[in-house]
ModelCIF file with pLDDT and N, C-alpha, C, O atoms, coordinates in Angstrom:
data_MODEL
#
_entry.id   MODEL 
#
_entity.id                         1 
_entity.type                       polymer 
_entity.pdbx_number_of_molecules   1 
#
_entity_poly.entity_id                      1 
_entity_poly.type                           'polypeptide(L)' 
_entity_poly.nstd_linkage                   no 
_entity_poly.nstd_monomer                   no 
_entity_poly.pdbx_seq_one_letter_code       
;(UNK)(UNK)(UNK)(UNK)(UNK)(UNK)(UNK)(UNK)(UNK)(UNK)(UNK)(UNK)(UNK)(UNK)(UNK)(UNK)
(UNK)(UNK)(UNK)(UNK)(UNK)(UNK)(UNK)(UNK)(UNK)(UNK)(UNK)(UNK)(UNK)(UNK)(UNK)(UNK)
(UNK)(UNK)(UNK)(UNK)(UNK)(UNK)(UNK)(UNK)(UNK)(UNK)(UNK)(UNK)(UNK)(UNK)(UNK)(UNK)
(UNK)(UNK)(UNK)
;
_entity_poly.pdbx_seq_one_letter_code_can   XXXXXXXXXXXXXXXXXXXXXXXXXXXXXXXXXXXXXXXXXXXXXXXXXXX 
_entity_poly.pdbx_strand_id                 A 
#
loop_
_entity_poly_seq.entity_id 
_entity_poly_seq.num 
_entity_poly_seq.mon_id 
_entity_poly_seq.hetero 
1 1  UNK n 
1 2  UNK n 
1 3  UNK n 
1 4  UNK n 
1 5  UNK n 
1 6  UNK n 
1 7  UNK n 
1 8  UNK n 
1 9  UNK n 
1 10 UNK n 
1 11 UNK n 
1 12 UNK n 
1 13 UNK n 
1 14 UNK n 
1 15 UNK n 
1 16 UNK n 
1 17 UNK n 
1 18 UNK n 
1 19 UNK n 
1 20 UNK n 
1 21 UNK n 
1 22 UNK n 
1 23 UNK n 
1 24 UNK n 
1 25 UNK n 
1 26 UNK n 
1 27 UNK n 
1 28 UNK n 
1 29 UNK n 
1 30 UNK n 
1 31 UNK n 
1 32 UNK n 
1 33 UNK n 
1 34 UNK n 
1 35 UNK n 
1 36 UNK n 
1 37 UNK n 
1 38 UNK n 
1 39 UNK n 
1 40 UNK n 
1 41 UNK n 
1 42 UNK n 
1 43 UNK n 
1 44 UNK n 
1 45 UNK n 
1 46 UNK n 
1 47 UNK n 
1 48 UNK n 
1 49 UNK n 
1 50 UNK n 
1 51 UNK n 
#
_struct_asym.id          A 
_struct_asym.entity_id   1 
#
loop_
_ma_qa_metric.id 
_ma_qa_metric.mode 
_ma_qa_metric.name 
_ma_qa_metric.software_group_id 
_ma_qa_metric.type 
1 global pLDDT . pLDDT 
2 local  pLDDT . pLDDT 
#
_ma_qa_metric_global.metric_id      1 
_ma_qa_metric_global.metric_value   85.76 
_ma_qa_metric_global.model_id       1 
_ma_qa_metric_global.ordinal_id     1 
#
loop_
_ma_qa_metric_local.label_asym_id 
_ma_qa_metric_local.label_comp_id 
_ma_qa_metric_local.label_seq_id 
_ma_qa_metric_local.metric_id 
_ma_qa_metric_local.metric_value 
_ma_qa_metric_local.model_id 
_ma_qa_metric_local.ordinal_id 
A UNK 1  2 91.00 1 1  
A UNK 2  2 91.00 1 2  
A UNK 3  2 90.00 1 3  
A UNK 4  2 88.00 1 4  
A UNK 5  2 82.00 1 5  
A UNK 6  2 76.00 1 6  
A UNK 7  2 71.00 1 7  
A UNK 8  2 71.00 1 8  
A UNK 9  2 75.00 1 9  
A UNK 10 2 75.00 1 10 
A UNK 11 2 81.00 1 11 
A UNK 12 2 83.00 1 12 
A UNK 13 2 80.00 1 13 
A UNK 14 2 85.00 1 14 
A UNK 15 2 81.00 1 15 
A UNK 16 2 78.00 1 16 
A UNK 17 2 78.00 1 17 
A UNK 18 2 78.00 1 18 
A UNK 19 2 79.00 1 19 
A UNK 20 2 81.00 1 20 
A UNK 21 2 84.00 1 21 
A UNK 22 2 87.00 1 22 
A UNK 23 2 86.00 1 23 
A UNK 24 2 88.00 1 24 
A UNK 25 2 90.00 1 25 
A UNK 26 2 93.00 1 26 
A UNK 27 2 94.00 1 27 
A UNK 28 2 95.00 1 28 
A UNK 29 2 95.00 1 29 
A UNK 30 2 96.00 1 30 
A UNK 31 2 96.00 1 31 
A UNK 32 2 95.00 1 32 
A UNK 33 2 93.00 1 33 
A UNK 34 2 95.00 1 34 
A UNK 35 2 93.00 1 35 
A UNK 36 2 95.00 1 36 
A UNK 37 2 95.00 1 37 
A UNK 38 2 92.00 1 38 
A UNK 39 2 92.00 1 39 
A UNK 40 2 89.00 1 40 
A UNK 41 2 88.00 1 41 
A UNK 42 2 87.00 1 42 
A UNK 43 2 89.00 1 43 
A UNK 44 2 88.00 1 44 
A UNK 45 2 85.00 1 45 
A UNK 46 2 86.00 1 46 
A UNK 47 2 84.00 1 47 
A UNK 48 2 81.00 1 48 
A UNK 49 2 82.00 1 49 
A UNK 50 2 79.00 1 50 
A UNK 51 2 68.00 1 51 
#
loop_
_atom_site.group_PDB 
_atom_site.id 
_atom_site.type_symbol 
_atom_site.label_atom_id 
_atom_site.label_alt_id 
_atom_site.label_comp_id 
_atom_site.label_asym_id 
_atom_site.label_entity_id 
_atom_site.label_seq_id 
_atom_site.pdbx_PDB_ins_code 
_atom_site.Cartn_x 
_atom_site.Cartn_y 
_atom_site.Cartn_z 
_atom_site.occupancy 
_atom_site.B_iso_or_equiv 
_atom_site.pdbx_formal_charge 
_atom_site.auth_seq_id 
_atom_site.auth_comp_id 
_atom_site.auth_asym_id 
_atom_site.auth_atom_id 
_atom_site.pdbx_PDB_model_num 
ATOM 1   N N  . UNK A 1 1  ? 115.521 85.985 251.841 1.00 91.00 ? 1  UNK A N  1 
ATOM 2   C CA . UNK A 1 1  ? 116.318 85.584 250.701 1.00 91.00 ? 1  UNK A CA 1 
ATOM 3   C C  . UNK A 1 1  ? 115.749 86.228 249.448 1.00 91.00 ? 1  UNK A C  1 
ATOM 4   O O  . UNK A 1 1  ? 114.605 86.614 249.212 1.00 91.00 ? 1  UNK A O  1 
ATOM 5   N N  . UNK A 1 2  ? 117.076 86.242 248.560 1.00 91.00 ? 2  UNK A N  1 
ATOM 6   C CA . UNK A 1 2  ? 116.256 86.704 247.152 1.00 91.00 ? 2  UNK A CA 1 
ATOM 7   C C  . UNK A 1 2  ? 116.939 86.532 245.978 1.00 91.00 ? 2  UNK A C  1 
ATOM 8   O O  . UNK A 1 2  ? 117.919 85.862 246.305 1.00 91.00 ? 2  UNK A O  1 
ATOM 9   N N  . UNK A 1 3  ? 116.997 86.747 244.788 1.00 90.00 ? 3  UNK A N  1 
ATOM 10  C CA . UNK A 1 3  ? 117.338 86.617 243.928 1.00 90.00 ? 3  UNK A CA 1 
ATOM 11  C C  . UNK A 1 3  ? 118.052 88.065 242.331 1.00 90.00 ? 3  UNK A C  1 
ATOM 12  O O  . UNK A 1 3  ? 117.632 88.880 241.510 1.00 90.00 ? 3  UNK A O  1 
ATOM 13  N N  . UNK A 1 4  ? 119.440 87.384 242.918 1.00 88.00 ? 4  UNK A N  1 
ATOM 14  C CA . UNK A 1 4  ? 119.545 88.948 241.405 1.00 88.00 ? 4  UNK A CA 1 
ATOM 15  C C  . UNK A 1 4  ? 120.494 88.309 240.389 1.00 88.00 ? 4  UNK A C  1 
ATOM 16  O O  . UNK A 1 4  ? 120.553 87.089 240.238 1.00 88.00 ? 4  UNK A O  1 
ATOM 17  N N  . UNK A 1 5  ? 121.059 88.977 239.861 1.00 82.00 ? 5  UNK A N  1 
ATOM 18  C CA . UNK A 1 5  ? 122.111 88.368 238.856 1.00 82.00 ? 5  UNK A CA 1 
ATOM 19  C C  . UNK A 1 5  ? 122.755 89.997 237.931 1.00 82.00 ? 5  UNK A C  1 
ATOM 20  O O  . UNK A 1 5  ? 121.981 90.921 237.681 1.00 82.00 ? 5  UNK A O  1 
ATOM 21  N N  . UNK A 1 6  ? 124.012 90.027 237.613 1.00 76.00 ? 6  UNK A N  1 
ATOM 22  C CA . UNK A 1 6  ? 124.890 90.797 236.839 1.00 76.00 ? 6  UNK A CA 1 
ATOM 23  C C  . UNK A 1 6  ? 123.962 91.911 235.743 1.00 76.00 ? 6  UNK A C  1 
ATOM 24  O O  . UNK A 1 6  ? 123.361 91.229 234.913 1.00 76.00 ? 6  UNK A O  1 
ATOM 25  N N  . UNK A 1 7  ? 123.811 92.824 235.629 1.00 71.00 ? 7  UNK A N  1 
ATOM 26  C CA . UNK A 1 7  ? 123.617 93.399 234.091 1.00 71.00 ? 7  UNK A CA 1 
ATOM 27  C C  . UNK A 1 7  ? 124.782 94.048 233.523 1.00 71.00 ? 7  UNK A C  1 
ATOM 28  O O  . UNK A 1 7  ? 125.738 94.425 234.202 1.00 71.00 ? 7  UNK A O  1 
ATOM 29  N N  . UNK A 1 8  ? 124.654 94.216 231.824 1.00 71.00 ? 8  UNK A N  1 
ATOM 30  C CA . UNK A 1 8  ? 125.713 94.677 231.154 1.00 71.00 ? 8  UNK A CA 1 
ATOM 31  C C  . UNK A 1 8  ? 126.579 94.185 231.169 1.00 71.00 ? 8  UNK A C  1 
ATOM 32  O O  . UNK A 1 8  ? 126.526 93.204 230.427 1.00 71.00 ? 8  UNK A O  1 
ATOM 33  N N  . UNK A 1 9  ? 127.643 94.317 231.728 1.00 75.00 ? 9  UNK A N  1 
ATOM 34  C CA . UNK A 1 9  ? 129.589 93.714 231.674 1.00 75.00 ? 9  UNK A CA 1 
ATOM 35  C C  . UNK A 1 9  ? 129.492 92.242 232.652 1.00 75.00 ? 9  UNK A C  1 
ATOM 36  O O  . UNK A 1 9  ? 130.502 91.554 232.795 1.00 75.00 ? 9  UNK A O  1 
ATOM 37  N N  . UNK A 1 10 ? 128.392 91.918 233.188 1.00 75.00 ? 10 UNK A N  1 
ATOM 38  C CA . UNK A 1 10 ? 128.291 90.784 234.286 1.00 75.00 ? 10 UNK A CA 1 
ATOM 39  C C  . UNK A 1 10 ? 128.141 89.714 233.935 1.00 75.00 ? 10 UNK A C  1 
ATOM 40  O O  . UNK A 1 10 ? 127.466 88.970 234.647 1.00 75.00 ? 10 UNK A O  1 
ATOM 41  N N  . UNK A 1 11 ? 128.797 89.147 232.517 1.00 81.00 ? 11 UNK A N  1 
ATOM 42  C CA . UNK A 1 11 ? 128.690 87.976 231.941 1.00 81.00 ? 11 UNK A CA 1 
ATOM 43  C C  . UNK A 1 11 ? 129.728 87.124 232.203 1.00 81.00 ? 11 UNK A C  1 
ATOM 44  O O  . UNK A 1 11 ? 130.755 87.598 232.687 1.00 81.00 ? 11 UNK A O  1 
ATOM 45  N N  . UNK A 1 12 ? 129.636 85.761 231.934 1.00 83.00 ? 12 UNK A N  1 
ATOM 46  C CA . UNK A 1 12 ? 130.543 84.863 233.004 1.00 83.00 ? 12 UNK A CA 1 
ATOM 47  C C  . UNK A 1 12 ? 130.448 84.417 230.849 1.00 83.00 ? 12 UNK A C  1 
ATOM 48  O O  . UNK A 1 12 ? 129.496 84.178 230.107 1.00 83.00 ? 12 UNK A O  1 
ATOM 49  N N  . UNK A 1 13 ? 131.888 84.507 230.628 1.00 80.00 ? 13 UNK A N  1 
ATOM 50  C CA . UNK A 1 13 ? 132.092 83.946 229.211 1.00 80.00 ? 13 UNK A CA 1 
ATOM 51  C C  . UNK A 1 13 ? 133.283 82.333 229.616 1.00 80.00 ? 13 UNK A C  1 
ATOM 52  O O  . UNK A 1 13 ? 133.954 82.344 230.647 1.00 80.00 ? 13 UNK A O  1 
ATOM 53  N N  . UNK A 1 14 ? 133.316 81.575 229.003 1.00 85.00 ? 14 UNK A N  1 
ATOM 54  C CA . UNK A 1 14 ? 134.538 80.318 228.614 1.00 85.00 ? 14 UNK A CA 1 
ATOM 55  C C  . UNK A 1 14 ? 135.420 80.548 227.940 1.00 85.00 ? 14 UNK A C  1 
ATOM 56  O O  . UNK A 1 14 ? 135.398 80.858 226.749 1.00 85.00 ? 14 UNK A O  1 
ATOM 57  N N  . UNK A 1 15 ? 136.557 80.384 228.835 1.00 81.00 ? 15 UNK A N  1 
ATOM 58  C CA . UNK A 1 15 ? 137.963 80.270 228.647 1.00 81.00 ? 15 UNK A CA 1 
ATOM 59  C C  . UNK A 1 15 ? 138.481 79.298 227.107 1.00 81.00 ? 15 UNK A C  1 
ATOM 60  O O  . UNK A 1 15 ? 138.527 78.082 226.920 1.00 81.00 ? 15 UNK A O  1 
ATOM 61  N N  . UNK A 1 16 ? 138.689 80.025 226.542 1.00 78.00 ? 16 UNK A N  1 
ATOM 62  C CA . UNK A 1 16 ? 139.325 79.510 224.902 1.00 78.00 ? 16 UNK A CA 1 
ATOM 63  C C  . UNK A 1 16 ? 137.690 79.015 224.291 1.00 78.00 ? 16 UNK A C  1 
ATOM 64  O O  . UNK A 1 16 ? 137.503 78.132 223.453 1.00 78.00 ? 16 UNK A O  1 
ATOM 65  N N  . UNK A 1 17 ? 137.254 79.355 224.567 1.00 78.00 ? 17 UNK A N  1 
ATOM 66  C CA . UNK A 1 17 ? 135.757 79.109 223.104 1.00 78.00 ? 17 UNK A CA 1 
ATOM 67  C C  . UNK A 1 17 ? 135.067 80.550 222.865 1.00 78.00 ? 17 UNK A C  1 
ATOM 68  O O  . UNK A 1 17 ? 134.863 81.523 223.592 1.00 78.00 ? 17 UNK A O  1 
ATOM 69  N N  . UNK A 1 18 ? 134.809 80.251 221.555 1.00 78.00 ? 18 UNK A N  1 
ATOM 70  C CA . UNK A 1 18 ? 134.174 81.945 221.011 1.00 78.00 ? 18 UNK A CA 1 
ATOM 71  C C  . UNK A 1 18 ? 132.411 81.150 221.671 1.00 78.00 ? 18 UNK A C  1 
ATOM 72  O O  . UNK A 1 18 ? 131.905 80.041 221.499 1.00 78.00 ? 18 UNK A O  1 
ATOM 73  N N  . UNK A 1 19 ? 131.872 82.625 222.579 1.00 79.00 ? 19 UNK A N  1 
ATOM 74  C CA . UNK A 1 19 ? 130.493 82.378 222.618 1.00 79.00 ? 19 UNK A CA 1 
ATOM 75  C C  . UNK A 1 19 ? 130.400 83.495 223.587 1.00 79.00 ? 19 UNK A C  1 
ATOM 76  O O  . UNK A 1 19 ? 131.256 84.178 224.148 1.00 79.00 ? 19 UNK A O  1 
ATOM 77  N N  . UNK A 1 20 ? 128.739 83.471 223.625 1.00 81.00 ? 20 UNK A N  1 
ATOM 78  C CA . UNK A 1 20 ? 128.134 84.599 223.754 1.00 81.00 ? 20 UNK A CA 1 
ATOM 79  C C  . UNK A 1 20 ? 128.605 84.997 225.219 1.00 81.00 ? 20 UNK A C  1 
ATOM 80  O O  . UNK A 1 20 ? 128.962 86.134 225.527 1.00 81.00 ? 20 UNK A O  1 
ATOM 81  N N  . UNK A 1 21 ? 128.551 83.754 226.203 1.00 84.00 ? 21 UNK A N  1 
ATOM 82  C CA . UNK A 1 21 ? 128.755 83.524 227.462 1.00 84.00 ? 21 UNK A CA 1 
ATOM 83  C C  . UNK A 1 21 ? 127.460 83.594 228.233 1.00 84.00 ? 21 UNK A C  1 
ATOM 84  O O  . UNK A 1 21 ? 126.396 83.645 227.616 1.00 84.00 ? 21 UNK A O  1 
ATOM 85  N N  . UNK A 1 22 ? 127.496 83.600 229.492 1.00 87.00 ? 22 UNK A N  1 
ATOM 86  C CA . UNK A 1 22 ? 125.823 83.747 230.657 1.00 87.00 ? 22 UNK A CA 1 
ATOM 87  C C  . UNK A 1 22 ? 125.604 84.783 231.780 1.00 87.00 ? 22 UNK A C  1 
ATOM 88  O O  . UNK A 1 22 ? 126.373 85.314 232.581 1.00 87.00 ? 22 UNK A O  1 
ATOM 89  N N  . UNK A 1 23 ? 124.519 84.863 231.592 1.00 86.00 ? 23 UNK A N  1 
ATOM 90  C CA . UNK A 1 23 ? 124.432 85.731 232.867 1.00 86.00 ? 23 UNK A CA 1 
ATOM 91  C C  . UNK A 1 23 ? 125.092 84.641 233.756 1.00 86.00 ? 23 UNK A C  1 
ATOM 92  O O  . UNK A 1 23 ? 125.618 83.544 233.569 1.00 86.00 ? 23 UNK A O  1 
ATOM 93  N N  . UNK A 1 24 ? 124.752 85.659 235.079 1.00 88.00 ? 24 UNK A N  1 
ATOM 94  C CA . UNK A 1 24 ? 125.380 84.843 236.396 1.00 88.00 ? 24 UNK A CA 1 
ATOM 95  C C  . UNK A 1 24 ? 124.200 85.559 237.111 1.00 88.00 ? 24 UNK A C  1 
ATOM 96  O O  . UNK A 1 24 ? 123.869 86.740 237.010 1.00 88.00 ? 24 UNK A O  1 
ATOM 97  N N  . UNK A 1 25 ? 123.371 84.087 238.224 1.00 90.00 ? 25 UNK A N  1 
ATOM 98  C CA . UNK A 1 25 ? 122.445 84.783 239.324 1.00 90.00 ? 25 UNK A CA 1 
ATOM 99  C C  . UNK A 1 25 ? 123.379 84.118 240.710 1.00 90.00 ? 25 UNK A C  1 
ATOM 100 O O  . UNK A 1 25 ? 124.216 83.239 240.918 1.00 90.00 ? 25 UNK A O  1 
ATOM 101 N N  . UNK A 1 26 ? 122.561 85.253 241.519 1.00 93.00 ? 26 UNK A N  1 
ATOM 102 C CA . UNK A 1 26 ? 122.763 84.944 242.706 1.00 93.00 ? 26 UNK A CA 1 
ATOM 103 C C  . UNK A 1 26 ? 121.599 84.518 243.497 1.00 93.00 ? 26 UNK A C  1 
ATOM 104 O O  . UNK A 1 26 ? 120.443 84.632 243.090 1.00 93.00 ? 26 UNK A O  1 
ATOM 105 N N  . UNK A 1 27 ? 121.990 83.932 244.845 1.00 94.00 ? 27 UNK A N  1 
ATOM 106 C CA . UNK A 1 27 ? 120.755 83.865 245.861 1.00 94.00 ? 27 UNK A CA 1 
ATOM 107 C C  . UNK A 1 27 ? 121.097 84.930 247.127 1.00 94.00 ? 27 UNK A C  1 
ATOM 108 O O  . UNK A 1 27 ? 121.861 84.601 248.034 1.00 94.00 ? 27 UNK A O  1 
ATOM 109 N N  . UNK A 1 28 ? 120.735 85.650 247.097 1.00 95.00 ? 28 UNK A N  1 
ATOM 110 C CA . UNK A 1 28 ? 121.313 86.652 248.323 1.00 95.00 ? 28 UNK A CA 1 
ATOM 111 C C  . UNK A 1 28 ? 120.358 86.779 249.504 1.00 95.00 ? 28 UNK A C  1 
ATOM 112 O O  . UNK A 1 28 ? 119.170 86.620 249.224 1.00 95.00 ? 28 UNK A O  1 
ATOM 113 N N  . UNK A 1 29 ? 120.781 87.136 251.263 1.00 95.00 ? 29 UNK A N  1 
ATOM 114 C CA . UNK A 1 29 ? 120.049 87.623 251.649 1.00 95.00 ? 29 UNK A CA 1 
ATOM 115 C C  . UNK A 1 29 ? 120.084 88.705 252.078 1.00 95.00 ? 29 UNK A C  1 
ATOM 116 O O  . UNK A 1 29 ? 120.839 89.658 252.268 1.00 95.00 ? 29 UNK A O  1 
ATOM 117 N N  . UNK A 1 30 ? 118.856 88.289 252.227 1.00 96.00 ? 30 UNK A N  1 
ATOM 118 C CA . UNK A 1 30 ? 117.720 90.083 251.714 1.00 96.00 ? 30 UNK A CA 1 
ATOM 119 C C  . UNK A 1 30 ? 117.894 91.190 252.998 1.00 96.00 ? 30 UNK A C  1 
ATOM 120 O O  . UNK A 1 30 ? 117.357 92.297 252.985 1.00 96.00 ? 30 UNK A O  1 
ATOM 121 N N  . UNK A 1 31 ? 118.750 90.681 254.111 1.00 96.00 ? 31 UNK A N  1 
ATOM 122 C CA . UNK A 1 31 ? 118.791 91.469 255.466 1.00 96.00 ? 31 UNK A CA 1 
ATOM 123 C C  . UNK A 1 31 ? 120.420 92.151 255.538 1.00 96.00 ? 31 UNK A C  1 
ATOM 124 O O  . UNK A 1 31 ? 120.547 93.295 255.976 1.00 96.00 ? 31 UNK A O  1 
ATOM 125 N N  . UNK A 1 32 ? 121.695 91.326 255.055 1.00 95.00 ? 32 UNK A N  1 
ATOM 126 C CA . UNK A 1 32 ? 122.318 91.600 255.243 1.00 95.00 ? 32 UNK A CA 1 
ATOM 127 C C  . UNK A 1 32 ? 123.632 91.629 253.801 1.00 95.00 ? 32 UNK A C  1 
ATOM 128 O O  . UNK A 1 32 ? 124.833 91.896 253.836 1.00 95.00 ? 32 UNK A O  1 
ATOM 129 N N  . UNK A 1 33 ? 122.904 91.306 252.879 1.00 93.00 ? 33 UNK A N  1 
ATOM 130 C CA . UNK A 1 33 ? 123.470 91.519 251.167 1.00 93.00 ? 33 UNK A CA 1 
ATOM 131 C C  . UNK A 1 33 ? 124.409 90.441 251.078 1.00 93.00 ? 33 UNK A C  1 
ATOM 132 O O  . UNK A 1 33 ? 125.047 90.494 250.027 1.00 93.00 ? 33 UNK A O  1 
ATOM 133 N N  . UNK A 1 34 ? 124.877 88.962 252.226 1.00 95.00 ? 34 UNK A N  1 
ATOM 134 C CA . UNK A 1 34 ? 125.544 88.493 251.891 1.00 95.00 ? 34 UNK A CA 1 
ATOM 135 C C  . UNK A 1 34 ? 125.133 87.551 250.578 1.00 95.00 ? 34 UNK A C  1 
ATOM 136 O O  . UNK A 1 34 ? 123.988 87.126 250.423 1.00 95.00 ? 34 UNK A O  1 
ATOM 137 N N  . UNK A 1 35 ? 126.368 87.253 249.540 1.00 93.00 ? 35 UNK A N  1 
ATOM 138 C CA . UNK A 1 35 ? 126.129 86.147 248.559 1.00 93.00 ? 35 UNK A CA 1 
ATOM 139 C C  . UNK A 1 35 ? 126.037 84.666 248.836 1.00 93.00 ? 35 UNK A C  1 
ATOM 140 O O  . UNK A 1 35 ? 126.991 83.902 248.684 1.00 93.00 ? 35 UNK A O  1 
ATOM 141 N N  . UNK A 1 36 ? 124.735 84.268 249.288 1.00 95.00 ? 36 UNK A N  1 
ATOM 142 C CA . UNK A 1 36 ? 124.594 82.794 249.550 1.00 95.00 ? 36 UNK A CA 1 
ATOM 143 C C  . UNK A 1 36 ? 125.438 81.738 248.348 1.00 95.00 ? 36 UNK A C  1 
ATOM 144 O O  . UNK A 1 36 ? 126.353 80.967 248.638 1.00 95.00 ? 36 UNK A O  1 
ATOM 145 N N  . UNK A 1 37 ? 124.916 81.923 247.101 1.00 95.00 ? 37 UNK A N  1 
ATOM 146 C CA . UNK A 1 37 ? 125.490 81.272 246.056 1.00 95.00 ? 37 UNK A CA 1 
ATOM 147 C C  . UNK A 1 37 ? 125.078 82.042 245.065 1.00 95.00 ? 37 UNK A C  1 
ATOM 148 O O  . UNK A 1 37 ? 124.195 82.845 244.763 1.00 95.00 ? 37 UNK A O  1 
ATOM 149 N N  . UNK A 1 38 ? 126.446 81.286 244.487 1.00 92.00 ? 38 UNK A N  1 
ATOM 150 C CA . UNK A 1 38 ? 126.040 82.088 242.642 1.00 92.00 ? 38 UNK A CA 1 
ATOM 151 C C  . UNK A 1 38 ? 126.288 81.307 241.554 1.00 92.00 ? 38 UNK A C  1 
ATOM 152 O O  . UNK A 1 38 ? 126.703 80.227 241.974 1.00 92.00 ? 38 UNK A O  1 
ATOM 153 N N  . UNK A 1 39 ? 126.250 81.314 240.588 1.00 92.00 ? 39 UNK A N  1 
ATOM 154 C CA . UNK A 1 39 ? 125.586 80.030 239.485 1.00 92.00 ? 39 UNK A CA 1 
ATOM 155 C C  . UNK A 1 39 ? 125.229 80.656 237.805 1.00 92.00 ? 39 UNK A C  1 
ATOM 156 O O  . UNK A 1 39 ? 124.349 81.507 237.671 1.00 92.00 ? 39 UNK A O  1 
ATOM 157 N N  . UNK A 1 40 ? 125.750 80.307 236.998 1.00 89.00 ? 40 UNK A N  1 
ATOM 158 C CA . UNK A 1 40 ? 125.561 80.855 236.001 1.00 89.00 ? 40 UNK A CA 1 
ATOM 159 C C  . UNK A 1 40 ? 124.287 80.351 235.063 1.00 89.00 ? 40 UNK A C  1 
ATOM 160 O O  . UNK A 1 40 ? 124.157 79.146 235.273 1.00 89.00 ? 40 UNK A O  1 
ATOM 161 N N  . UNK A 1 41 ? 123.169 80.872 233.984 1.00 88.00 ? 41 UNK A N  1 
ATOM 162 C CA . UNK A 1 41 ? 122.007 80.437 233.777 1.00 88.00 ? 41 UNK A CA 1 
ATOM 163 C C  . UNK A 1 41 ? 122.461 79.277 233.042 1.00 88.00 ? 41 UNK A C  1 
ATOM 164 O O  . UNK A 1 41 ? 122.151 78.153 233.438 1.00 88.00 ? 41 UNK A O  1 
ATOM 165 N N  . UNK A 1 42 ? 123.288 79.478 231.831 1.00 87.00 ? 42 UNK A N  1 
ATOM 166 C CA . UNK A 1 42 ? 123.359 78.248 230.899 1.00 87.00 ? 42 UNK A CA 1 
ATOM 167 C C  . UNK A 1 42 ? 124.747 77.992 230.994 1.00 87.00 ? 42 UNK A C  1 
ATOM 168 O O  . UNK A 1 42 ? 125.631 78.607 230.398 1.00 87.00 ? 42 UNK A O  1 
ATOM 169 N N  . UNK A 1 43 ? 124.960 76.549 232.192 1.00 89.00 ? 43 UNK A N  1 
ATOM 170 C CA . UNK A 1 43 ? 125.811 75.906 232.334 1.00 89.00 ? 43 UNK A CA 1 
ATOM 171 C C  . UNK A 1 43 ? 126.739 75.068 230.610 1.00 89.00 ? 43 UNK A C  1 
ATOM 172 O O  . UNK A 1 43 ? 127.886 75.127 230.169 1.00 89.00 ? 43 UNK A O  1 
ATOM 173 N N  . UNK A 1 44 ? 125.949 74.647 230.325 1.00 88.00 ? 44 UNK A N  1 
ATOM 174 C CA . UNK A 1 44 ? 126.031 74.066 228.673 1.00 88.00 ? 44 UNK A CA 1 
ATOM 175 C C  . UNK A 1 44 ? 126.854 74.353 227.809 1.00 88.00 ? 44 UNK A C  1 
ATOM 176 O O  . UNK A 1 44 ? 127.336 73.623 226.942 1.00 88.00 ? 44 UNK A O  1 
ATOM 177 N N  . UNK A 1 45 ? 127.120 75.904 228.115 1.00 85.00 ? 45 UNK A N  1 
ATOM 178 C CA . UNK A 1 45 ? 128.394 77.041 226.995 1.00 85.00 ? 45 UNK A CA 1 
ATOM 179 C C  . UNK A 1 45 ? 129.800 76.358 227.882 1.00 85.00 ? 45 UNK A C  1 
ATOM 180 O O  . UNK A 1 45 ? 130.687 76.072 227.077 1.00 85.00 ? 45 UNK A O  1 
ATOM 181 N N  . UNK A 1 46 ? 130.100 76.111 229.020 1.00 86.00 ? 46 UNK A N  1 
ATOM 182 C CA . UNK A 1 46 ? 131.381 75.607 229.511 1.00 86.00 ? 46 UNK A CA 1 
ATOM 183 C C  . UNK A 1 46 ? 131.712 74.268 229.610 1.00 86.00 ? 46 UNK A C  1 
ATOM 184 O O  . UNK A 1 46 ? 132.524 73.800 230.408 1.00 86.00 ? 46 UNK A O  1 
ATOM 185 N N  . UNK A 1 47 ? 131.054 73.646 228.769 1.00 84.00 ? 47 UNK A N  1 
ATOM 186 C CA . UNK A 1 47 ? 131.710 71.693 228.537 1.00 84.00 ? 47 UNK A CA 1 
ATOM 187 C C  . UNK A 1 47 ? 132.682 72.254 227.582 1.00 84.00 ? 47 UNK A C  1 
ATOM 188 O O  . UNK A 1 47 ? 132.737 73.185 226.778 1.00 84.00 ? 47 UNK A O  1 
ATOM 189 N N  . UNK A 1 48 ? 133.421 71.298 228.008 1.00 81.00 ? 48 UNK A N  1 
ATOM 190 C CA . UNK A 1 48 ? 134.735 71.115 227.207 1.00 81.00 ? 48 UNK A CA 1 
ATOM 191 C C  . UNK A 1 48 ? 136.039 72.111 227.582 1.00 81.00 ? 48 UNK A C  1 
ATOM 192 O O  . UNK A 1 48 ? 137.057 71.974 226.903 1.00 81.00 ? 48 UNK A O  1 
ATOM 193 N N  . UNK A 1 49 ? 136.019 72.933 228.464 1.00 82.00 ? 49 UNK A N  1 
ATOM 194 C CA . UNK A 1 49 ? 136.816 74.555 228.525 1.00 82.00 ? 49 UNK A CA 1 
ATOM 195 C C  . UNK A 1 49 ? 137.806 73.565 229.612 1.00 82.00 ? 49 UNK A C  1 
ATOM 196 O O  . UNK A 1 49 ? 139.020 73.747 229.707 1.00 82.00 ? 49 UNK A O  1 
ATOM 197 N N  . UNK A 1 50 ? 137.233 72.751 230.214 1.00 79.00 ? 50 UNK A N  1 
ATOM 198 C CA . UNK A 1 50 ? 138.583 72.023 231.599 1.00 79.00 ? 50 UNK A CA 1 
ATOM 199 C C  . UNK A 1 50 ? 139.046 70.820 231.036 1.00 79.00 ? 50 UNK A C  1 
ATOM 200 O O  . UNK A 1 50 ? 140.272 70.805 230.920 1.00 79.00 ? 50 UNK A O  1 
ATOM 201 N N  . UNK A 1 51 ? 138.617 70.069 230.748 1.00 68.00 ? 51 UNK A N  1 
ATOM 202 C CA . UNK A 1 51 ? 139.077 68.573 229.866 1.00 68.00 ? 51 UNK A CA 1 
ATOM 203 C C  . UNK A 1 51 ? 138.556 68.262 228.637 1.00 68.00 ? 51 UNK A C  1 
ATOM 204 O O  . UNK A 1 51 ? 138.898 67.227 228.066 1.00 68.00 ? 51 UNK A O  1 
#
């Protein structure tokens, strides 16, 4: 297993709010490149964007 996440254009931004937006990591493994999960760093920027 391992760990990467997006550079440059690989930012996960919120739907109708001005902000910077987050990276996004993954957990991948390391034998066969599938994406176990993926998860953005600062959850916090998307309260409020669904209700």
């Amino acid at each position: 297993m391992g760990k990467g996440k997006h550079s440059g254009y690989g930012t996960m931004y919120p739907d109708g709010k001005m902000s910077l937006g987050s990276d996004i990591e993954y957990i991948i493994c390391t034998e066969c490149g599938f994406i176990i999960e993926g998860y953005v760093k600062k959850p916090e920027k998307f309260k409020g964007t669904l209700f």
